[in-house]
C-alpha positions in Angstrom: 148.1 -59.6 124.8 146.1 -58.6 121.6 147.1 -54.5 122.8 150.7 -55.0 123.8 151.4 -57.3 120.6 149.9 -54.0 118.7 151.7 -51.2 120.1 154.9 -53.3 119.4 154.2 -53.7 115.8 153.1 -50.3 115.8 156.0 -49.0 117.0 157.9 -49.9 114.1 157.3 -46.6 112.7 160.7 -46.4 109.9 160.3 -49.4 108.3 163.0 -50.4 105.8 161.8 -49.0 101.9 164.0 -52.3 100.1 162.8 -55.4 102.5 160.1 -54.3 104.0 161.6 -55.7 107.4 160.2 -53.3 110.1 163.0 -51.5 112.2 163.4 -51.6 116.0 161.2 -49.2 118.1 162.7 -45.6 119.1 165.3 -46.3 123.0 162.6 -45.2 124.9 164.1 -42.5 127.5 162.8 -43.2 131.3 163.2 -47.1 132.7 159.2 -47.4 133.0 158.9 -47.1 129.3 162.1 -49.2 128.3 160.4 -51.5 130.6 156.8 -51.5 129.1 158.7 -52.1 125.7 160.7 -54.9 126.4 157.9 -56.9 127.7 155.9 -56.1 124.7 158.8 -56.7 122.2 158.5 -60.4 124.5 155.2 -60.8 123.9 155.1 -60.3 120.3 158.0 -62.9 119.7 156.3 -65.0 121.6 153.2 -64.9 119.2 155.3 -64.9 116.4 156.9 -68.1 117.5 153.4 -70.3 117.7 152.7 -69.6 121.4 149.3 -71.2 121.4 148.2 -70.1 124.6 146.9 -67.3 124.7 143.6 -66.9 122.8 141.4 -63.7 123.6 137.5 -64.2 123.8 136.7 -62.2 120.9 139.0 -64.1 119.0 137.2 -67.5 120.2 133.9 -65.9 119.1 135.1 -65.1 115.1 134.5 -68.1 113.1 137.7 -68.1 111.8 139.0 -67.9 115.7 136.7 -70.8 116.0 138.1 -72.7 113.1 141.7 -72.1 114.2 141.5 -73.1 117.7 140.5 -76.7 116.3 143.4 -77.1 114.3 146.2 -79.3 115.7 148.7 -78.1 113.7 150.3 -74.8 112.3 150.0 -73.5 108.5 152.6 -74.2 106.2 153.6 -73.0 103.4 150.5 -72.9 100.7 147.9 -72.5 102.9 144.9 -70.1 102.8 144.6 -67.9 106.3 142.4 -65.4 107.6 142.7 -62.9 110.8 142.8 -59.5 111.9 144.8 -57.0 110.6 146.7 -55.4 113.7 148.8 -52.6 111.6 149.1 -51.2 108.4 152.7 -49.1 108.0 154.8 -47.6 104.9 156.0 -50.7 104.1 154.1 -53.7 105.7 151.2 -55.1 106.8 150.8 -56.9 109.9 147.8 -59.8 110.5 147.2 -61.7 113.7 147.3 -65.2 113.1 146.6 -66.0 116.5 147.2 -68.6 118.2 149.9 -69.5 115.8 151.7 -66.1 115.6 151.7 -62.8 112.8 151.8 -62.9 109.6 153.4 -59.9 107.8 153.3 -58.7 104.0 156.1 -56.8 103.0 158.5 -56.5 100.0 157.3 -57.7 96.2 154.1 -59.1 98.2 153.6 -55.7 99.7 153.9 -53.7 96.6 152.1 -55.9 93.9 149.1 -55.7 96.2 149.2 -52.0 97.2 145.9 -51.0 95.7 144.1 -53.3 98.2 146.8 -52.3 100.8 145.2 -48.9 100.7 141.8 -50.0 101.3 142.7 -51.8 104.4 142.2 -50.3 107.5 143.5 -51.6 111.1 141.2 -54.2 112.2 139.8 -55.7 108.7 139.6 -59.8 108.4 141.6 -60.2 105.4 142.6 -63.7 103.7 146.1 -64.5 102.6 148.4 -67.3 101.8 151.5 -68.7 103.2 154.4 -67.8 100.9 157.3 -68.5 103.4 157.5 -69.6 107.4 160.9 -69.1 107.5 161.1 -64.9 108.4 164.2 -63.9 110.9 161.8 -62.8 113.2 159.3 -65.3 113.5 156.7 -64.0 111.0 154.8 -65.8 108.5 155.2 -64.3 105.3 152.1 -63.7 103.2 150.5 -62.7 99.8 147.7 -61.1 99.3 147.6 -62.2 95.2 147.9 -65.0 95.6 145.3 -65.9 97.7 143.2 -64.0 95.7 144.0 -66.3 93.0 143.2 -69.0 95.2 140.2 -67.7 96.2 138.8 -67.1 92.3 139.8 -70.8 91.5 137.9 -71.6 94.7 135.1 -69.9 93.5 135.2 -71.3 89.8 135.0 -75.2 91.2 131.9 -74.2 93.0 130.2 -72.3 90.4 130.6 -75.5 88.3 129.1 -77.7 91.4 126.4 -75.1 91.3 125.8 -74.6 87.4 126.2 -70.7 88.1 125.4 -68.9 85.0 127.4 -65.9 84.4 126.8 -63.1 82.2 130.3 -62.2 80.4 131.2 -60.0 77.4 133.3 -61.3 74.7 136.8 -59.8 74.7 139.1 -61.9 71.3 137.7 -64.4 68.8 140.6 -67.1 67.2 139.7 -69.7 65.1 139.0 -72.0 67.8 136.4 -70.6 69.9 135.7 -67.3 72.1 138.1 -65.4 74.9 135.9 -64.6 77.6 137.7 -62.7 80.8 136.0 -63.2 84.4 137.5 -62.5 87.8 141.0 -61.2 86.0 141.4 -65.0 84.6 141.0 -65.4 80.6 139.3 -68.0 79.8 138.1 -69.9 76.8 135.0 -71.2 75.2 135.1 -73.3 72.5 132.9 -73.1 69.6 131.4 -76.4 70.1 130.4 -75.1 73.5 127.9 -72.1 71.6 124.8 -72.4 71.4 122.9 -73.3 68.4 122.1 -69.3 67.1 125.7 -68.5 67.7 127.4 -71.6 66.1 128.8 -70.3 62.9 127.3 -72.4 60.0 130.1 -72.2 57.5 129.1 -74.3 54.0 132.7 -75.3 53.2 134.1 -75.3 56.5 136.7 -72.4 55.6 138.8 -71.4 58.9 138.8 -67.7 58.0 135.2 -68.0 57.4 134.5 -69.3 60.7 136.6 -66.8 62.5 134.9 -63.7 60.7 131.6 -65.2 62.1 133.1 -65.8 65.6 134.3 -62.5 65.3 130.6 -60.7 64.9 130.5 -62.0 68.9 133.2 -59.9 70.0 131.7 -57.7 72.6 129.0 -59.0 73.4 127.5 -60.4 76.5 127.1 -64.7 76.5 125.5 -66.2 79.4 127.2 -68.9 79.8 128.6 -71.5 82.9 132.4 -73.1 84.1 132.8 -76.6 82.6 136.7 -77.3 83.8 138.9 -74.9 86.6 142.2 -76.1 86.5 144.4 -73.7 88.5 148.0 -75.5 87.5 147.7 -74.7 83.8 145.7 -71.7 84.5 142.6 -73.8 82.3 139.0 -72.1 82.4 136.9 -73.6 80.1 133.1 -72.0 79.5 130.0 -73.6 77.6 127.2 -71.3 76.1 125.1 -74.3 76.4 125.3 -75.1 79.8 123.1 -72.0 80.6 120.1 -73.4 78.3 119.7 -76.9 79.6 116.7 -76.1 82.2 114.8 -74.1 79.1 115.8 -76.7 76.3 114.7 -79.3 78.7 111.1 -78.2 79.2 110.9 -77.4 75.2 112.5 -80.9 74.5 110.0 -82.9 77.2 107.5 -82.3 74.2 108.9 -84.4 72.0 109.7 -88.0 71.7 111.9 -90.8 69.9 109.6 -92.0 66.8 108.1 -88.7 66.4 108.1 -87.1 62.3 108.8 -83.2 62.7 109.2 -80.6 60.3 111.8 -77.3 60.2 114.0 -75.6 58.4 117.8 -76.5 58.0 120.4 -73.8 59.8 123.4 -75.1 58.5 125.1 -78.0 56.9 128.7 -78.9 58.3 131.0 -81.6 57.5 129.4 -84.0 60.0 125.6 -83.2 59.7 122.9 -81.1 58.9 121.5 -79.3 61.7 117.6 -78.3 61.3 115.4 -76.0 63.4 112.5 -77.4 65.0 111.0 -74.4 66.9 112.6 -71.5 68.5 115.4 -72.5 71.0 115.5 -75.9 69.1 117.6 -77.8 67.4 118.2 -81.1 66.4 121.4 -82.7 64.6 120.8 -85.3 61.4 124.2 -86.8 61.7 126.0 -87.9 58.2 125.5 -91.9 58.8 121.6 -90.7 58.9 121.3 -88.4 55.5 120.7 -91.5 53.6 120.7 -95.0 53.1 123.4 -95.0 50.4 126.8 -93.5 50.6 127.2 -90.0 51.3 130.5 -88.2 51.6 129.4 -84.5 51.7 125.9 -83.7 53.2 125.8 -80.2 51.3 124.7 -82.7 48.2 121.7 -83.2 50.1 120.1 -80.7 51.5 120.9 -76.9 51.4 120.7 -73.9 54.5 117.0 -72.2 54.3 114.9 -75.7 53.3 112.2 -77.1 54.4 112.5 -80.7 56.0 111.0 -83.5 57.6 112.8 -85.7 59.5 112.4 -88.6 62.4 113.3 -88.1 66.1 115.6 -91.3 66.9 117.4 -90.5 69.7 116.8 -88.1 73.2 119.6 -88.1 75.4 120.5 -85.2 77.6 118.8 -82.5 76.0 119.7 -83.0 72.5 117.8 -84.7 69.8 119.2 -86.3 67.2 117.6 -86.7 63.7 117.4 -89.1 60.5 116.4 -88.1 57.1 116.8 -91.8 56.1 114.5 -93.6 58.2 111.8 -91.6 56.4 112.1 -94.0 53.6 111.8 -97.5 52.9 115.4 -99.7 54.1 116.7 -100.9 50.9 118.6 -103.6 52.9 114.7 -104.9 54.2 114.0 -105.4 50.4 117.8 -106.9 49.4 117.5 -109.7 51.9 114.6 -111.1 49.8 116.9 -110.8 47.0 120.3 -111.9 48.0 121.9 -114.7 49.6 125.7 -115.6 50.2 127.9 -117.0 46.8 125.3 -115.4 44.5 127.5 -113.7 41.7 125.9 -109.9 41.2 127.3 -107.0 39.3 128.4 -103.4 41.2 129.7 -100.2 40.7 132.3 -98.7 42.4 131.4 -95.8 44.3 134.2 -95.1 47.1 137.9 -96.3 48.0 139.1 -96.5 51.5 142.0 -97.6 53.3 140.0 -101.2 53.6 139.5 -101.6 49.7 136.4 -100.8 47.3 133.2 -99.6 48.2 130.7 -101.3 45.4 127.0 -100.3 44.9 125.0 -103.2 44.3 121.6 -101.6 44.0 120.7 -97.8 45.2 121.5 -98.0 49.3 122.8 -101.5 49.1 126.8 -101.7 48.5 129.5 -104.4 49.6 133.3 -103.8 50.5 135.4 -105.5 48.0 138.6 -105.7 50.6 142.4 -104.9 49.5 143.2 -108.5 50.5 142.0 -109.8 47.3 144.6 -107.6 45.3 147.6 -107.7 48.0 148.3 -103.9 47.6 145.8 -100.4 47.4 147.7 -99.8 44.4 146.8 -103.3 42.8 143.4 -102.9 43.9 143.0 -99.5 42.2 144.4 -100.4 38.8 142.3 -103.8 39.0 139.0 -101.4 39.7 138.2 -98.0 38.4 135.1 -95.4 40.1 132.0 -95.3 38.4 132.8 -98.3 36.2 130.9 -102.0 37.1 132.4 -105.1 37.6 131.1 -108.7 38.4 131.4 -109.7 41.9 130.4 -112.7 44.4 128.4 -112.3 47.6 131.2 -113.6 50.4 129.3 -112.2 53.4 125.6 -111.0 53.8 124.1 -109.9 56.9 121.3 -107.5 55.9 120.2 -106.9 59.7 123.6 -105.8 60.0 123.1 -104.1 56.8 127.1 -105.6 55.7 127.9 -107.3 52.8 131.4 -108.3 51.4 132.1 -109.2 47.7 135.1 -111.0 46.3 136.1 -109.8 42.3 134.7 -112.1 39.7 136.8 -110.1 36.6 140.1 -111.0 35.8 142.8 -111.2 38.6 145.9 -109.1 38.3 149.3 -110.6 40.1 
């Protein structure tokens, strides 16, 4: 069957430039011939039309031919094939799909994919995809690009079951993150998703500033590992940090929550400081852990290139996370001795948020005067000025908790 449904494809030697519809074979002259064609013509509709029957050994013996024959029904539209190719002409391509008939590429399919076309020889297994089942004679219609697509997004899910690591340059840099191209997809990795040497530590958080340093990366080679394929929005996602988390592991067994350690601070972001513990190493002291009183800008603190010690309160996943605070004594330990609920005590006001008044009541101790009290923000702020002190009453104190609240004790304002 295989040979007769191959000389009849074959045959179609003046196939049509525009469709890529394959022409009918030259009248053969003497009756043997015509003969010997029609039955083949026969045969190869036949196939083409899902005649299951016939199945050739060395068909049952490919693994493909092996996973075929179990399959109870025939590809639709979508679907990922494999098989044989049985001809390669002008203008088509021809690939038994046996036992559920030929597949053919031809037309846009055949000409965005002619490069591979041209590598492919008469009896190469190629994969394709189903792009129509609907041909006039009985072909399935295929693309070679698009299961190649498929195929990479394939690929991309399991190199994130596996944690491959993949060595890729650095083609753009936006403000955002990195471009990073891999298997003709663009992808994107964020510049949360650097590692630590890479993460550009930019004082004042300026956006051009942060691009000119994610710029320095451009051409350059990352190891780095898939975090999210998503072939309907054409998403590839990448983290730098991936590929360290069998090294940082072993480096961060060492350590433990409670330990004091030493190193120098790498850079100071909105959020945190970030400080180096030894090479490969880093741990984050997050802004709620700079200090017991209020801080709104860490860079008032502690400044890139200095020296510090800090305590190791947390180990989760690889990271470690810092506290320069818990270093020192907890004011609020020392406050609960002092102050009890309804005792009057003066403040100064240190912060306003969309609550009401932060008040200091000693250094690392301060209460929330709330808006409430005052009925507008406006009230409140007109009532209470920063950096001046005010007499206030103890409404709430839970120094575990370390929360207090204070009600006004100066003159109310309507």
């Amino acid at each position: 069957m295989f040979k007769k449904l191959k000389d009849t494809i074959t045959g179609h030697k003046d196939a049509d430039t525009e469709t890529g519809t394959a022409t009918a074979p030259e009248t053969v002259e003497t009756d043997a011939k015509t003969e010997t064609k029609a039955e083949a013509k026969t045969e190869a509709k036949k196939t083409a039309k899902n005649d299951n029957s016939d199945i050739t050994d060395a068909q049952m013996q490919t693994e493909m031919g092996k996973l075929v024959s179990g399959m109870k029904n025939p590809p639709i539209i979508g679907d990922l094939v494999e098989g044989p190719v049985i001809a390669v002409e002008k203008s088509a391509v021809f690939v038994d799909l046996a036992p559920f008939g030929t597949g053919i590429i031809y037309g846009r399919e055949f000409i965005v994919a002619r490069d591979v076309i041209k590598k492919i020889n008469v009896g190469d297994v190629i994969a394709a995809k189903i792009v129509d089942n609907a041909h006039k004679e009985g072909y399935y219609e295929l693309s070679l690009k698009e299961a190649r697509q498929a195929l990479i997004w394939n690929e991309a899910e399991s190199a994130i079951r596996e944690k491959k690591v993949l060595d890729l340059p650095v083609k753009e840099a936006n403000k955002g993150g990195l471009l990073i191209e891999w298997q003709g997809i663009t992808g994107f990795l964020p510049a949360s998703q650097l590692k630590a040497e890479h993460y550009p530590r930019i004082t004042d958080g300026d956006k051009d500033k942060i691009l000119d340093e994610l710029k320095k990366l451009v051409g350059t080679r990352l190891q780095v590992s898939i975090i999210t394929a998503d072939p309907k929005e054409g998403k590839l996602i990448f983290s730098e940090k991936g590929s360290e988390s069998t090294e940082k592991e072993k480096i961060v067994s060492k350590y433990e929550i409670g330990d004091e350690v030493e190193g120098t601070v790498t850079g100071v972001v909105d959020f945190g400081v970030f400080i180096k513990l030894e090479e490969g190493l880093e741990g984050l002291v997050h802004i709620s852990e700079i200090d017991w009183g209020l801080v709104d800008n860490p860079r008032n603190f502690v400044k890139t290139g200095q020296r510090i010690k800090a305590k190791i309160i947390e180990i989760k996943d690889g990271k470690i996370s810092l506290s320069l605070k818990q270093l020192r004594p907890n004011p609020w330990i020392e406050a609960a001795k002092k102050y009890k609920k309804d005792m009057s005590v003066t403040g100064v006001i240190i912060k306003f948020n969309k609550h009401g008044a932060l008040a200091s009541i000693e250094e690392g101790v301060a209460g929330l005067v709330h808006v409430s009290e005052f009925g507008s923000e406006e009230k409140l702020r007109k009532a209470l000025e920063l950096g001046k002190t005010y007499p206030f009453k103890i409404t709430l104190f839970d120094p575990k908790d370390q929360k207090m609240a204070l009600s006004f004790g100066g003159e109310m304002k309507a």
